[in-house]
C-alpha positions in Angstrom: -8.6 9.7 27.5 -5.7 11.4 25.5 -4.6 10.3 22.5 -1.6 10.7 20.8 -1.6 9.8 17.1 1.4 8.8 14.7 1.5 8.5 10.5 2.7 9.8 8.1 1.1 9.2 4.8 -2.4 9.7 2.7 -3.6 6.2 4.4 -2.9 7.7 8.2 -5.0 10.8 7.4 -8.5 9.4 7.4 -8.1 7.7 10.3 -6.6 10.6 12.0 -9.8 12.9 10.6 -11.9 10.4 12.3 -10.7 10.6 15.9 -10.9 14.2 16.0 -14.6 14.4 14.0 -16.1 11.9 16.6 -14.4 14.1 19.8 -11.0 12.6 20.2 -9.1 14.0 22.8 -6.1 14.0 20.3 -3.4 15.9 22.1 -0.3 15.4 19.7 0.5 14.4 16.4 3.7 12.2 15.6 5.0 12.1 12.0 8.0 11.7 9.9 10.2 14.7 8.8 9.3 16.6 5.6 10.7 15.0 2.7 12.0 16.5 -0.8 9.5 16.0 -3.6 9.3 16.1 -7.0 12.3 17.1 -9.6 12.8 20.5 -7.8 13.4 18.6 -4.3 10.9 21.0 -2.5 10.6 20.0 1.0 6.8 19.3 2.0 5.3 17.5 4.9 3.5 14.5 5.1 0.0 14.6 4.5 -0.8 13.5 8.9 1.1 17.0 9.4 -1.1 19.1 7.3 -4.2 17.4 9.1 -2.5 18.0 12.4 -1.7 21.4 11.5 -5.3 22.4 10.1 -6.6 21.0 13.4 -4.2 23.5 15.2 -2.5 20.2 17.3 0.8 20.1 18.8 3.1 17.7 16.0 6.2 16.1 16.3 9.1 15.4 13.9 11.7 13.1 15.3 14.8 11.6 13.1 14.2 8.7 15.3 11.5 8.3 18.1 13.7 6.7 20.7 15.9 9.6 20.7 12.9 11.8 21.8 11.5 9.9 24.5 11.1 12.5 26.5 9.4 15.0 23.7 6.9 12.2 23.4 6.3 12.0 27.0 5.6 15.6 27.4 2.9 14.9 25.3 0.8 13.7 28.4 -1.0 10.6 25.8 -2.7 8.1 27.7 -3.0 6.2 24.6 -0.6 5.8 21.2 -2.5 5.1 18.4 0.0 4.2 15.0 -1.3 4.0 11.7 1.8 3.6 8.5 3.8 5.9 11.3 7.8 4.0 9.3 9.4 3.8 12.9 10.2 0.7 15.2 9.3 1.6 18.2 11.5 0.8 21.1 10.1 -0.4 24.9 10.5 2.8 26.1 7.9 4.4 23.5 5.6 1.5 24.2 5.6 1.7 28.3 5.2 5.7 27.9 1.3 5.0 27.4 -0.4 3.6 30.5 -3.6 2.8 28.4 -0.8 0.8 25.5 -0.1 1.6 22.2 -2.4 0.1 19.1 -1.9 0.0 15.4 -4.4 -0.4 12.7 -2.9 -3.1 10.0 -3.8 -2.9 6.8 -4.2 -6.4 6.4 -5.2 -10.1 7.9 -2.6 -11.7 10.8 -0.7 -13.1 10.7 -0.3 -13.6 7.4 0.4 -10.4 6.7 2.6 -8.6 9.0 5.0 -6.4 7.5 5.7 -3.5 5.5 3.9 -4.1 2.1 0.1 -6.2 3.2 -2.0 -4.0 0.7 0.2 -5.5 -2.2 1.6 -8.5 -1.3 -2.2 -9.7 -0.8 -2.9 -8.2 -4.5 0.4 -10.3 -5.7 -0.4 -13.6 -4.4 -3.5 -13.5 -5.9 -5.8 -13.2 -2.9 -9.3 -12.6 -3.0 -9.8 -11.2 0.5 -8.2 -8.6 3.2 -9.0 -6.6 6.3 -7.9 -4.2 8.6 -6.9 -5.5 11.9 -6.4 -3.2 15.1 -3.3 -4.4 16.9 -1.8 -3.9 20.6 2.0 -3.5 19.5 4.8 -5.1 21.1 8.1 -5.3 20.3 7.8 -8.3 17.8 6.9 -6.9 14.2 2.8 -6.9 14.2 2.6 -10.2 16.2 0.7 -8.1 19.1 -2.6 -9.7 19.9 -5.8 -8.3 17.8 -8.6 -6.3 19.3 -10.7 -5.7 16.3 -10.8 -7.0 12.8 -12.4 -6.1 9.9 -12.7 -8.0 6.9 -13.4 -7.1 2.9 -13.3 -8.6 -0.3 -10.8 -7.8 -3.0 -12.3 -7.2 -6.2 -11.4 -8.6 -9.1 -9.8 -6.0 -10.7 -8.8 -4.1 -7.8 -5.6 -1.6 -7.6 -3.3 -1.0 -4.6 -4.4 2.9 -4.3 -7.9 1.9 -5.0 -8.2 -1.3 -2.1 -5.5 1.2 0.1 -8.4 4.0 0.1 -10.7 1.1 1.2 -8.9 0.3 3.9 -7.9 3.6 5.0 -11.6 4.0 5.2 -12.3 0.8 7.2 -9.6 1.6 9.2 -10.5 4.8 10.4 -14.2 3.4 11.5 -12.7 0.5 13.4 -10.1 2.9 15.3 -12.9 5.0 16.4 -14.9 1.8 17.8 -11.4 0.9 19.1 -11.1 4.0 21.1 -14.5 3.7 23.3 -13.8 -0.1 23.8 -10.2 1.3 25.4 -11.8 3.9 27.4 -14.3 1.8 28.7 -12.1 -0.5 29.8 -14.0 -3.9 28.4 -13.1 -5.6 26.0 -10.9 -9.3 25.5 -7.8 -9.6 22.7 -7.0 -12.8 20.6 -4.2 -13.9 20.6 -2.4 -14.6 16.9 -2.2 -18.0 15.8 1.4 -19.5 16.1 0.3 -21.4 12.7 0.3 -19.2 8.8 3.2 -16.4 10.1 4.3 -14.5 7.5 6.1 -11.0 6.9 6.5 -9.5 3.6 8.9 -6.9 3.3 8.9 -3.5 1.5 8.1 -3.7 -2.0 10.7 -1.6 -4.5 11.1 -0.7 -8.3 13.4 -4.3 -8.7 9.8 -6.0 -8.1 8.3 -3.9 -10.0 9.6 -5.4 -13.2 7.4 -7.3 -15.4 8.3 -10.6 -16.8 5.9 -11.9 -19.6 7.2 -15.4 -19.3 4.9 -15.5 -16.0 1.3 -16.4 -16.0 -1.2 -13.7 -17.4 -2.7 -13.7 -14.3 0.8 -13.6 -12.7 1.3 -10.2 -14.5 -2.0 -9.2 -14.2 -1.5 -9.3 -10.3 1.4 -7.6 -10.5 0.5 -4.3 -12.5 -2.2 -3.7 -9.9 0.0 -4.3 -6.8 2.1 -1.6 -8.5 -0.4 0.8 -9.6 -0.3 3.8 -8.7 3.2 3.3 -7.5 6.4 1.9 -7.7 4.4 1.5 -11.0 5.3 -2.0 -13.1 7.4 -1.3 -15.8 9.0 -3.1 -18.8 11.0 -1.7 -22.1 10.5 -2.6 -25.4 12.8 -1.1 -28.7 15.0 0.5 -25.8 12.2 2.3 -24.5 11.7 2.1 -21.1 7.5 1.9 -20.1 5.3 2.2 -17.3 2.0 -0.4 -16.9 -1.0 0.4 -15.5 -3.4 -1.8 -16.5 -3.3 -5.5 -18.4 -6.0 -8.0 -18.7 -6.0 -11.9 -20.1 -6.9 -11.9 -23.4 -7.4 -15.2 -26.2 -4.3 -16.1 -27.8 -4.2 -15.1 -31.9 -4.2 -18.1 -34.2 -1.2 -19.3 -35.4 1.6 -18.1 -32.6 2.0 -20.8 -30.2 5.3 -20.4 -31.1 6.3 -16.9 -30.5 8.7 -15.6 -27.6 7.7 -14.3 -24.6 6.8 -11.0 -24.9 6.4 -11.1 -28.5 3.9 -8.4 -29.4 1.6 -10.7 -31.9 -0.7 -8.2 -33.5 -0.5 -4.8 -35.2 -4.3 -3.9 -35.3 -5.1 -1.0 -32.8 -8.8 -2.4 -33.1 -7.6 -5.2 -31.6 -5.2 -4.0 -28.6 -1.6 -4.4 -27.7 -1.7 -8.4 -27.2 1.7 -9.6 -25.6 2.8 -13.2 -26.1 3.0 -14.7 -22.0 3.9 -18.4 -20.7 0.1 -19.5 -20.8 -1.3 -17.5 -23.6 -1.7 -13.4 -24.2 -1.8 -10.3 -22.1 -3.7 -7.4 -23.1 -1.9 -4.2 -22.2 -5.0 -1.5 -21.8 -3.1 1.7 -20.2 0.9 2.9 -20.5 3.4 5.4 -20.2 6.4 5.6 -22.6 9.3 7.5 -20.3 9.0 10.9 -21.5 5.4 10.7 -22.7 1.9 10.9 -21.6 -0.5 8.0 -20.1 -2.2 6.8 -23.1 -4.2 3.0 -24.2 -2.2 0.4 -25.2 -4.0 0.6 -28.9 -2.8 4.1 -29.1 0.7 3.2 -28.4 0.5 0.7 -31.3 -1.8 3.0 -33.5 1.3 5.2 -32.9 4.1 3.0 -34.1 6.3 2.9 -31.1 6.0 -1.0 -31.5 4.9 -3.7 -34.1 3.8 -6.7 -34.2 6.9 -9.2 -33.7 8.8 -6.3 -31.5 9.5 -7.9 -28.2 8.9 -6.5 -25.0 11.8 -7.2 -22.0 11.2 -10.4 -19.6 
């Protein structure tokens, strides 16, 4: 069986290692174009083309798949697997691979389909995921499901950190994917018609923080954002990145501060922010322009005081 893979970022590359550790006839790569990075715009490749490369396998670039059809065909693929790949793909691409074309999900369906699974899941408080192997179709992830695998989310749990999870779960289940294909036996469930959702890309104007939310609101959030597009908030017209929070006990005596009130100025006892149902700890930020440091050094610092008020 020959398989053509297609990702692009760090969450394809496992997955991609995989197949060709356990003897994947992997006979092309797919990816997206190399991208400027970084304040110098250097042009670098995805992380699924450095794999490729190393493995010495035939990669492709397109600007849009459906205008290389035929470059894809020449890859003589029985099968397509996608994994993150970032590119519809159009009938044409789908009938080019006699043995179909499967994607591994990072998430549950069909309440997850979409672009953004990993943190949507993390922002609506969830407390367990899964990877789910998919035959694509033209609808967006509403093929029907070969394999699923599910986890639990932990309690604290970050995007990258439940991401490398998944990556990891993923890249077991597409190799057991692969042998049920060849062999020819296995049955697919259909998606249930009841529970659709799609949640769209996530981007820096949801990465915003307001603290007249929950705590646990809030708390949901920084870890859907972390590593990246990282929550953020500004306080004394300095702009700040969040990585970490946590609920803490609300001080005596100010029930009746604003939201976002910072309502102590003891480093021994944290960087407590006023919320709607009580007080946020923040444990771990980055003033723009400065270094990643604990919320009780940015007090112990004096870039805020107790009364200063953070932006909702």
């Amino acid at each position: 069986m020959k398989i053509v893979f297609a990702g692009t970022p760090e969450f394809a590359v496992l997955p991609l290692q995989k197949i060709i550790e356990h003897g994947g006839n992997v006979v092309g790569v797919i990816t997206q174009t190399d991208k400027p990075q970084g304040r110098k715009g250097i042009l670098t490749p995805p992380p699924v083309k450095t794999v490729a490369l190393n493995a010495g396998l035939p990669v492709l670039q397109p600007q849009k798949i459906k205008e290389e059809i035929e470059d894809v065909k020449a890859l003589g693929g029985d099968v397509l697997i996608t994994c993150a790949y970032g590119q519809i793909l159009t009938q044409e691409v789908l009938d080019a691979f006699p043995l179909g074309v499967w994607n591994i999900h990072a998430g549950l369906l069909p309440k997850y389909r979409g672009a953004s699974p990993i943190q949507s899941c993390i922002l609506a408080g969830e407390t367990e995921t899964g990877v789910s192997i998919m035959k694509t179709e033209l609808g967006l992830d509403s093929g029907d499901i070969l394999l699923v695998e599910r986890t639990p989310i932990g309690e604290k749990e970050t995007c990258g950190e439940l991401s490398a999870r998944l990556s990891e779960i993923g890249a077991e289940l597409i190799v057991n994917a692969l042998k049920l294909l060849e062999s020819g036996n296995y049955t697919l469930e259909k998606q249930s018609a009841d529970g659709v959702n799609v949640v769209r890309k996530i981007g820096k104007e949801q990465a915003k923080i307001d603290f007249s939310k929950t705590a646990k609101e809030i708390e949901n959030l920084v870890r859907a954002m972390n590593p990246e597009p990282t929550a953020y908030t500004a306080v004394n017209g300095l702009k700040v990145n969040v990585y970490a929070v946590e609920e803490c006990a609300l001080p005596q005596d100010v029930e009746t501060a604003s939201m976002g009130e910072v309502l102590t100025d003891s480093p021994k006892k944290g960087l407590i922010v006023r919320c709607r149902d009580g007080a946020i700890k923040i444990l771990e930020l980055q003033a723009s322009g400065g270094k990643r440091m604990k919320g009780s050094d940015f007090l112990n610092g004096r870039k805020v005081t107790k009364g200063d008020v953070f932006e909702c």
